[in-house]
C-alpha positions in Angstrom: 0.0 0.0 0.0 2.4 2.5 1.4 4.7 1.9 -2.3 1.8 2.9 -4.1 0.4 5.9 -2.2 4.7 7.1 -2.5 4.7 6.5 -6.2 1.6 8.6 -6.5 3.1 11.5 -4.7 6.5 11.0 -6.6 5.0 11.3 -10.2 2.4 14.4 -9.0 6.3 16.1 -8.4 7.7 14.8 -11.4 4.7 16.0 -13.2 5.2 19.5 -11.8 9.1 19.2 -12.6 8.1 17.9 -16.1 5.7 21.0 -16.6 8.5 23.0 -15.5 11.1 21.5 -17.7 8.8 22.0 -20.9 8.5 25.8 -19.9 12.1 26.6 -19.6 12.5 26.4 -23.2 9.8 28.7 -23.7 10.4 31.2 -20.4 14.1 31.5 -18.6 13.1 33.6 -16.5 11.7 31.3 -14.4 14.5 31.0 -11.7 14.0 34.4 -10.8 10.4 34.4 -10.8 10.7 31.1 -8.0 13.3 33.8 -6.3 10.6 36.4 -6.2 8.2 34.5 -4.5 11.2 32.9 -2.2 11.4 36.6 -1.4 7.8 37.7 -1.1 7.0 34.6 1.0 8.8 36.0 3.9 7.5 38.3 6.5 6.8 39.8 3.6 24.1 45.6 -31.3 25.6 45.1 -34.4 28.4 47.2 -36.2 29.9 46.7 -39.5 33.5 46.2 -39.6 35.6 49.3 -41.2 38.3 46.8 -41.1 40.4 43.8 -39.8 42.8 42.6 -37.5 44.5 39.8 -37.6 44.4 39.0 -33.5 40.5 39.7 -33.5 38.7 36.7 -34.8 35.5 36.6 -35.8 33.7 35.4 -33.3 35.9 37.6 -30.9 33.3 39.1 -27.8 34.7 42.7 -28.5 35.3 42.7 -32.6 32.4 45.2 -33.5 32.4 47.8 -30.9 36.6 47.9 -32.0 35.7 48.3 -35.4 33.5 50.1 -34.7 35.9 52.6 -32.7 38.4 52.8 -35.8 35.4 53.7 -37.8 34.9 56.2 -35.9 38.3 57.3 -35.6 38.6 57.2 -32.0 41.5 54.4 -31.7 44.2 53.1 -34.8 45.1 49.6 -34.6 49.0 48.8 -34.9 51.1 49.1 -38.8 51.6 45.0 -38.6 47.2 44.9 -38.8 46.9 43.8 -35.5 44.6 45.2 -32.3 46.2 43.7 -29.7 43.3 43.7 -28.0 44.7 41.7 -24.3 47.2 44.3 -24.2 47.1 46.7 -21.6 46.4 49.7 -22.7 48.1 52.9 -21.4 47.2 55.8 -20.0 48.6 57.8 -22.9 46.3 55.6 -25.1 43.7 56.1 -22.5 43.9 60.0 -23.2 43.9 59.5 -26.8 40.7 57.7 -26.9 39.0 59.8 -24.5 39.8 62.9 -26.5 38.7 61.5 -29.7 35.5 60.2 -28.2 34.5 63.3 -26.5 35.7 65.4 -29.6 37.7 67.4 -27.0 39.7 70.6 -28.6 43.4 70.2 -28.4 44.2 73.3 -29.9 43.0 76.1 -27.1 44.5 74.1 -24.6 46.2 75.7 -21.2 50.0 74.6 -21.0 50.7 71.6 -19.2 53.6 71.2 -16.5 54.5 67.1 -16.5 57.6 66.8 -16.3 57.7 63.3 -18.4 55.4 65.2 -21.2 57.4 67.8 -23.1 56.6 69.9 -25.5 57.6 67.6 -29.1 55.7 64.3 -26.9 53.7 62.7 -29.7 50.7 62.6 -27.1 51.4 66.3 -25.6 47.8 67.7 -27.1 45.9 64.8 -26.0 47.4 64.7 -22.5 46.7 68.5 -22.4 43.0 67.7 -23.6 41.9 65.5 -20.4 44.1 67.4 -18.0 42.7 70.8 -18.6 39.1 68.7 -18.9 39.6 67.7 -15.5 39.3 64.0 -16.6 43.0 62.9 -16.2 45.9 64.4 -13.9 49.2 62.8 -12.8 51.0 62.7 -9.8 54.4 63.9 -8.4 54.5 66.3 -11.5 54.3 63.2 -13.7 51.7 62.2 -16.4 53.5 58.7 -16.6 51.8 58.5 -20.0 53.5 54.2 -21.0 52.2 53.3 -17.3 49.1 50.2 -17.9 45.8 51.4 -16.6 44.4 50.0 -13.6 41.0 48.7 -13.4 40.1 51.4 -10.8 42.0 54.4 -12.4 39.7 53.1 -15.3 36.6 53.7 -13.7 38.0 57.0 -12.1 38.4 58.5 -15.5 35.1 57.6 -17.3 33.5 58.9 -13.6 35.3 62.3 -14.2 34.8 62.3 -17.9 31.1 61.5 -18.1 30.1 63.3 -14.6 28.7 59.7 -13.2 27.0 59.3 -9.8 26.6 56.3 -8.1 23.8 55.1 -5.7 26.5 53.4 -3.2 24.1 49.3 -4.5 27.9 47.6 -5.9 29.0 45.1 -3.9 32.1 43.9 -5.2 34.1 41.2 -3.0 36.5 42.9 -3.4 36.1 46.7 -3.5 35.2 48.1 0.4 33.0 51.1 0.7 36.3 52.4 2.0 38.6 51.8 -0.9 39.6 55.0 -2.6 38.0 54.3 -6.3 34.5 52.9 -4.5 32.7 55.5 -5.6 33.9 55.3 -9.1 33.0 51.9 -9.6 29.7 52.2 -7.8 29.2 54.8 -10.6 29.9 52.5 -13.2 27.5 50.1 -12.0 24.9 52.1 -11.5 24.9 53.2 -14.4 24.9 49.5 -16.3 28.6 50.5 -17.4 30.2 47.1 -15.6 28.5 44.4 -13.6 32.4 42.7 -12.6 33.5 39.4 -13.0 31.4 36.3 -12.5 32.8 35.2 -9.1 31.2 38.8 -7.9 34.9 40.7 -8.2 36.3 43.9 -10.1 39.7 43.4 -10.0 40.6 47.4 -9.6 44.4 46.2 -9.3 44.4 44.3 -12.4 45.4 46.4 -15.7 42.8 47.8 -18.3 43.5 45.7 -21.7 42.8 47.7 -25.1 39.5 45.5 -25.6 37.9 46.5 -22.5 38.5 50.2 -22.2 36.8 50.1 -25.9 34.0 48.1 -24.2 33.9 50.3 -20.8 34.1 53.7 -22.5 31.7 52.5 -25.6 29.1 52.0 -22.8 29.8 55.3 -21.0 29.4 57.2 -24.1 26.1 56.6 -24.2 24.3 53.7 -21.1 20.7 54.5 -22.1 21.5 53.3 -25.7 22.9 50.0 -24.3 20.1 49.4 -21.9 17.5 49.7 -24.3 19.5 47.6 -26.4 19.7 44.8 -23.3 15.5 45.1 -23.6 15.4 44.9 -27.1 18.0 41.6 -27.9 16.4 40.0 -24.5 12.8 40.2 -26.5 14.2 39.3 -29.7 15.9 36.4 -27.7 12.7 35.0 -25.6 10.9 35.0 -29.0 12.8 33.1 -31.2 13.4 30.7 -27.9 9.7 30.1 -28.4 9.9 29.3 -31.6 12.9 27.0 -31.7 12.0 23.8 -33.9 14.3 21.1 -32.3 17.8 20.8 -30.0 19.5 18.6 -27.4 20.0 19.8 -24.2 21.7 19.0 -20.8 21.3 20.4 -17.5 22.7 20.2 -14.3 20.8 20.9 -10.7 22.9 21.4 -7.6 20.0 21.5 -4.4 21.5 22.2 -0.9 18.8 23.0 2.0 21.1 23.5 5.4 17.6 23.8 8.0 18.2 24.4 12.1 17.9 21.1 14.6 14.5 20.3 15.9 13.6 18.9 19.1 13.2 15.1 19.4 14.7 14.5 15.8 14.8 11.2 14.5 17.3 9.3 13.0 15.2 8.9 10.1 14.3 13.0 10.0 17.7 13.4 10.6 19.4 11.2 7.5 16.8 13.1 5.8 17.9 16.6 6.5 21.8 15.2 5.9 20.2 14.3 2.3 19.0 17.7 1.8 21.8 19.6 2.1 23.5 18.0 -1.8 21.0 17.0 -4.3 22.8 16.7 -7.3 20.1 16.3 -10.4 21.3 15.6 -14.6 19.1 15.9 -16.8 20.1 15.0 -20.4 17.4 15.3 -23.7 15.7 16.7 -26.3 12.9 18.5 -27.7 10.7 19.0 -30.9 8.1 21.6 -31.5 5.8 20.1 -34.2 4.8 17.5 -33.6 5.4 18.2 -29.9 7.6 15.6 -28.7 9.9 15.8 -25.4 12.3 13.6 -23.6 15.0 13.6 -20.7 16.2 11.3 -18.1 16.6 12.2 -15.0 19.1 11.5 -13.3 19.3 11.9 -9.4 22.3 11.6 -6.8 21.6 11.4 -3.3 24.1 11.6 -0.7 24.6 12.2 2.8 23.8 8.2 4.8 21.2 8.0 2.2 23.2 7.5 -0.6 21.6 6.6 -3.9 21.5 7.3 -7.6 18.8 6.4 -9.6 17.6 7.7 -13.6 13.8 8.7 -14.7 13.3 8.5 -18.0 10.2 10.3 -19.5 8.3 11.4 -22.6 5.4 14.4 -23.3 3.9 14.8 -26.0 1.2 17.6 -26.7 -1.7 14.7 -25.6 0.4 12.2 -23.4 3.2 11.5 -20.9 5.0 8.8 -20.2 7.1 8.2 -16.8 9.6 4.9 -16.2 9.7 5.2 -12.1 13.7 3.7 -11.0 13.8 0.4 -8.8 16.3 1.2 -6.6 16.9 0.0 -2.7 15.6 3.4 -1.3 12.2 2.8 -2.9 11.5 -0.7 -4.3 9.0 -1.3 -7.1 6.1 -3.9 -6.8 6.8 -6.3 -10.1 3.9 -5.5 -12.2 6.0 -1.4 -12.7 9.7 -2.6 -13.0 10.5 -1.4 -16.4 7.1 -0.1 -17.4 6.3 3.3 -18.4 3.2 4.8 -16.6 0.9 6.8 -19.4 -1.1 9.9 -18.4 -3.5 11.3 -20.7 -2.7 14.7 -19.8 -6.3 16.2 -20.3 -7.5 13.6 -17.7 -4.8 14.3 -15.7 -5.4 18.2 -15.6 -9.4 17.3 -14.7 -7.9 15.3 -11.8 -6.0 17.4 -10.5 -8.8 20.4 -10.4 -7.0 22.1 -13.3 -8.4 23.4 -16.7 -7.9 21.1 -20.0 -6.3 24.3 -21.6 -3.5 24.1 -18.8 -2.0 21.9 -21.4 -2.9 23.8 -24.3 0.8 24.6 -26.0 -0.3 26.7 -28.2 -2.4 28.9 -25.6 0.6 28.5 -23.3 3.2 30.1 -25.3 1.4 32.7 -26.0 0.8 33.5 -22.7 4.2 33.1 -21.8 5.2 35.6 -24.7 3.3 38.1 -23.2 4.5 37.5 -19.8 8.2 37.7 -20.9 7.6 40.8 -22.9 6.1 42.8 -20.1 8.9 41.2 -17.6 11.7 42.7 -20.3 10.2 45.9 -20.6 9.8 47.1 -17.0 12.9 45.2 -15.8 15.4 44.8 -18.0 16.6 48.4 -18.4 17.5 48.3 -14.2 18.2 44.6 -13.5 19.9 43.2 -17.2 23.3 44.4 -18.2 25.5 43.5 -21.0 28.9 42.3 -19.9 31.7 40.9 -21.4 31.4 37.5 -22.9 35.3 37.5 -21.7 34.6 37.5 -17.6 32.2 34.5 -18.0 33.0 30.9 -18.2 31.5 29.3 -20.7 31.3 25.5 -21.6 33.7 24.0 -24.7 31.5 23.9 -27.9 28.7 26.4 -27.0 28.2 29.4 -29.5 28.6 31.7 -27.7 28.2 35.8 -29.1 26.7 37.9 -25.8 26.3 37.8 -22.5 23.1 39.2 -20.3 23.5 39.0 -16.6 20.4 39.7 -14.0 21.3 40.3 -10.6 19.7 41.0 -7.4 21.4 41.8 -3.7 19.7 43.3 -0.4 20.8 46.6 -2.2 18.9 46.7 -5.3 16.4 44.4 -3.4 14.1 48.1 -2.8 14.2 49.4 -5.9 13.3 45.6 -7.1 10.1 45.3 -4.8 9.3 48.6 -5.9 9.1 48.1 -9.9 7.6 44.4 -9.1 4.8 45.7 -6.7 3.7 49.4 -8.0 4.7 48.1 -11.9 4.6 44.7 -13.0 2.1 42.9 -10.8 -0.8 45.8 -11.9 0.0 45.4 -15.3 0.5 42.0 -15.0 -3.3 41.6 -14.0 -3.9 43.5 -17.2 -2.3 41.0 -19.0 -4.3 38.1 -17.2 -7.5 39.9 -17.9 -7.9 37.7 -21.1 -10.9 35.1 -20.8 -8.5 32.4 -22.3 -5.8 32.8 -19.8 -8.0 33.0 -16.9 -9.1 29.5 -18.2 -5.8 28.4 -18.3 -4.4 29.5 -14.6 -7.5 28.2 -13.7 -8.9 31.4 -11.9 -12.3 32.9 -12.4 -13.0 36.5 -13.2 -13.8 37.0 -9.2 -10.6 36.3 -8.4 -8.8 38.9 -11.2 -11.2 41.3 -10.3 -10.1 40.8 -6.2 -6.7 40.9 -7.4 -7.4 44.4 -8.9 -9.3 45.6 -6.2 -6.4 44.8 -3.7 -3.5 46.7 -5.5 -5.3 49.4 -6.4 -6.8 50.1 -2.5 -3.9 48.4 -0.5 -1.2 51.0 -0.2 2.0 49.1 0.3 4.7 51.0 2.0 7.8 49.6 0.2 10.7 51.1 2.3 9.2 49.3 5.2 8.9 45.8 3.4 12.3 45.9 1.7 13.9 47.0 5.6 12.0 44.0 6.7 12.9 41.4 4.2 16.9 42.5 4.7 16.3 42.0 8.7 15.4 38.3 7.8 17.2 37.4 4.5 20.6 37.8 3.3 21.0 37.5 -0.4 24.5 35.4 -0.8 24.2 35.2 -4.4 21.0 35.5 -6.8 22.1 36.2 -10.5 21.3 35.0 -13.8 23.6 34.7 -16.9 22.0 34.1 -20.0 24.5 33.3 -23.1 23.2 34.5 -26.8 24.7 32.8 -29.5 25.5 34.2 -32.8 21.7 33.5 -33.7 20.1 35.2 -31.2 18.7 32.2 -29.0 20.0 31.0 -25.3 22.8 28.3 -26.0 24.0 28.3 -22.2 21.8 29.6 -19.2 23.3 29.8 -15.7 21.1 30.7 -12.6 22.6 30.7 -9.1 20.2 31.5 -5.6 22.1 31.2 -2.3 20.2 33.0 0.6 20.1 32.7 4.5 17.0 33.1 6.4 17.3 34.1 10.0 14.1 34.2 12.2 13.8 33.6 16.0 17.7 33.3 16.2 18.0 30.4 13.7 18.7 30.3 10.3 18.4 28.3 7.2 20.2 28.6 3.7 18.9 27.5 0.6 21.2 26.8 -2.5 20.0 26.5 -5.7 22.3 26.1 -9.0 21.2 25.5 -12.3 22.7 25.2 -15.8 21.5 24.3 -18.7 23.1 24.5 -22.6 21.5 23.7 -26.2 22.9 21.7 -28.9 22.1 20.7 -32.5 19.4 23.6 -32.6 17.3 23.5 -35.3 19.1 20.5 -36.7 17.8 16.9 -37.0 17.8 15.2 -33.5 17.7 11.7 -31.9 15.0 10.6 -29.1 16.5 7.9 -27.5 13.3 6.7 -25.9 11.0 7.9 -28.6 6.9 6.9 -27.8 6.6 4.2 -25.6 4.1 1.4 -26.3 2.8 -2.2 -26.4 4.1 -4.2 -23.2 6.2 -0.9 -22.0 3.3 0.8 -21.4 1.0 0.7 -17.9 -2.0 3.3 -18.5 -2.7 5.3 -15.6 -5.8 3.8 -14.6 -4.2 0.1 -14.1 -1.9 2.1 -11.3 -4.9 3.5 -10.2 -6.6 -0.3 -10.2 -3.5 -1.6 -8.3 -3.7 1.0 -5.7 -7.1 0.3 -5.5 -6.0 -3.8 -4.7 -3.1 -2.9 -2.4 -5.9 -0.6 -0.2 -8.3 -3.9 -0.2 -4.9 -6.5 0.6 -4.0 -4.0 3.5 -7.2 -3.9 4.8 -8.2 -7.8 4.8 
């Protein structure tokens, strides 16, 4: 009996995790939707090339904003055709660039006194340009014009040269709110100009090379431009994700739950808890819009004293799905399951459940979802999505990789968050919902839209107080997204990282959540390597149901 009533609870979760899977094709911005509500649930652009280089390929991440740059005139490559584009660039350089950019006159210029910068230096205008600008300035009488450019003295200059303010929200590892050049790079944040490396660093030691003081001051020169362009790619991105035909895919799930001792624990609850702090989760498969057909296997690790590995297959189509339950030690099968696949017609499985038939309506779905996304994009990606350089990301051998968008969220930005989600997009979300067909779909009625309505536009939500009362409870460790665009304009590696700590009554929880997930063999012809089960691999629904049903009589006699 108890296998049974187990196996029923196990494939209502894999359902949900299957209904998930499906939608992550069509909407990646799930992971930070489920960190919203984690949140809420507490106490509340192309350039054509002028030229070439030999050193900067074609697929290079900064090759059209540098041709761009010698377009424009403001930076020469070297007389051998080469960029050099990891060299450091200099601060000479530096003023070059600068001057050119900003079309700065170096002919009424006041009279410099450096002692390393005389009057027949081949950079002596230029230099005199940003000095007299108030962009650039030496030190000890000394414009040390061959000296590399740090990282900070980077974000100094642009600071001075564009008049940048920062909002004090960067919270790079390794930049203190004391360090001299804070302020400069909390400018550049703020203003979408640099979002650091991947591990959460800036590196303001580390020397400017050529390619990214083109990137960095490309962005200063105009950070509106480049956020609107973030919007714009990450909508033409989500739609032609919905409108993939076929790929391969593999993810990988890390899940690690830490929660406090309880009184009179068990060793059972216990071994449990030790379980929950590593869940490792594969998933390798593939997918095909028309005809619908989907497949992974699932392939789960669990450690701790309960140590045990076991694979899921499973198979959707737009009518059916099919799910091969593992016989492993940790949850034996009764005989008439071992190597069967169960079969759920998914209409009769939404009208158990309480749900709406059109919950499995693709068509409906997607559209919904496309509407979702756009609003989501439009009211948060100019704040929350930046464009950073493919170069400070990591991404897997093989992947096409073009751009790089990165969402992130700290207790910082956490206020100016709540406040576009609450007093923006939920309102208009509702707007969006306020469709007959979707409010079919959710399976809500038009009472409880209506209530929905009624309570944002009469409940006045003070959001200072909610955001100072979340950051008393929760401490955002890491929450980011980093979405890779290949040269196409679809996501060909996704990377999505929570790690929080919840503190309430002097105990605290963390929750860990890392999740990967790259395409292959897009729009190509693809292999299922399950394709539609049937015959003698197949137990419909309704026999499990029927052996349930036998087990409850057995147990009872």
């Amino acid at each position: 009996m108890e296998i049974y009533v187990t196996i029923y609870i196990l494939l209502d979760i894999l359902n949900n995790l299957t209904e998930r899977e499906i939608e992550m094709k069509k909407n990646r911005i799930a992971s930070f939707l489920l960190a919203l509500l984690l949140i809420l649930a507490l106490p509340i652009q192309q350039a054509h090339a002028a030229g070439s280089f030999k050193d900067v390929a074609e697929n290079y991440w900064a090759k059209d904003i540098i041709n761009e740059f010698v377009e424009a005139g403001i930076i020469k490559g070297y007389e051998d055709q080469t960029f050099r584009p990891n060299q450091k660039v200099t601060r000479g350089q530096a003023a070059i660039m600068l001057t050119n950019a900003l079309e700065l006159d170096t002919e009424n210029v006041s009279t410099i006194q450096y002692k390393d910068i005389k009057a027949d230096h081949p950079y002596v205008k230029e230099i005199a340009a940003v000095t007299n600008a108030g962009i650039m300035s030496g030190s000890n009488n000394k414009f040390e014009p061959n000296k590399p450019l740090t990282r900070a003295q980077m974000a100094t200059i642009l600071t001075n040269a564009f008049d940048l303010k920062g909002n004090k929200t960067s919270t790079f590892k390794d930049v203190k709110k004391d360090y001299y050049a804070y302020a400069a790079i909390d400018a550049l944040y703020a203003n979408n100009i640099t979002a650091g490396y991947e591990d959460k660093t800036f590196k303001p030691s580390v020397p400017t090379t050529r390619a990214h003081f083109v990137a960095f001051l490309s962005k200063a020169l105009d950070p509106n431009e480049e956020n609107t362009g973030v919007v714009d790619l990450l909508k033409e991105v989500y739609t032609n994700e919905l409108n993939l035909n076929t790929y391969e895919f593999e993810a990988n799930m890390d899940l690690g739950l830490i929660l406090p001792e309880i009184d009179e624990e068990t060793p059972e609850v216990a071994a449990w808890f030790e379980v929950l702090k590593d869940v490792q989760i594969d998933i390798t498969g593939a997918y095909q819009k028309d005809p619908m057909q989907f497949e992974a296997d699932i392939n789960v690790s669990l450690k701790g004293d309960i140590q045990s590995t076991f694979t899921i297959p499973m198979v959707m189509t737009e009518e059916k799905m099919w799910i091969k339950l593992p016989d492993s030690p940790l949850l034996p099968l009764p005989e008439a399951l071992k190597g069967k696949f169960i079969e759920f017609d998914l209409i009769e499985l939404a009208e158990l459940s309480g749900q709406p038939a059109s919950t499995f309506d693709m068509e409906l779905q997607t559209k919904l979802n496309a509407d979702i996304i756009n609003l989501f994009v439009d009211l948060l990606g100019k704040d929350f999505y930046k464009e950073i350089d493919l170069s400070t990301v990591t991404v897997p051998e093989g992947v096409d990789a073009s751009k790089v968008i990165k969402f992130e969220l700290t207790n910082e930005t956490l206020k100016p968050f709540l406040d576009k989600v609450v007093n923006e997009l939920l309102p208009q979300l509702l707007e969006v919902l306020d469709n007959p067909e979707y409010i079919k779909a959710l399976g809500l009625t038009d009472e409880d839209l209506a209530l929905a309505k009624e309570l944002f536009a009469t409940e006045e939500i003070n959001i200072d107080e909610v955001a100072s009362e979340i950051n008393k409870y929760l401490k955002i460790n890491q929450l980011d997204e980093i979405i890779v665009i290949s040269e196409d304009n679809y996501i060909s590696y996704d990377e999505s990282t929570i790690d929080i700590t919840i503190t309430a009554e002097g105990e605290a929880f963390s929750f860990k959540l890392s999740l990967d997930q790259s395409k292959s063999n897009v729009n190509e012809k693809i292999e299922f390597s399950h394709g539609i089960p049937s015959g003698d691999d197949v137990l419909p629904f309704e026999e499990l149901i029927k052996l349930e049903e036998e087990a409850l009589l057995n147990d009872i006699n």
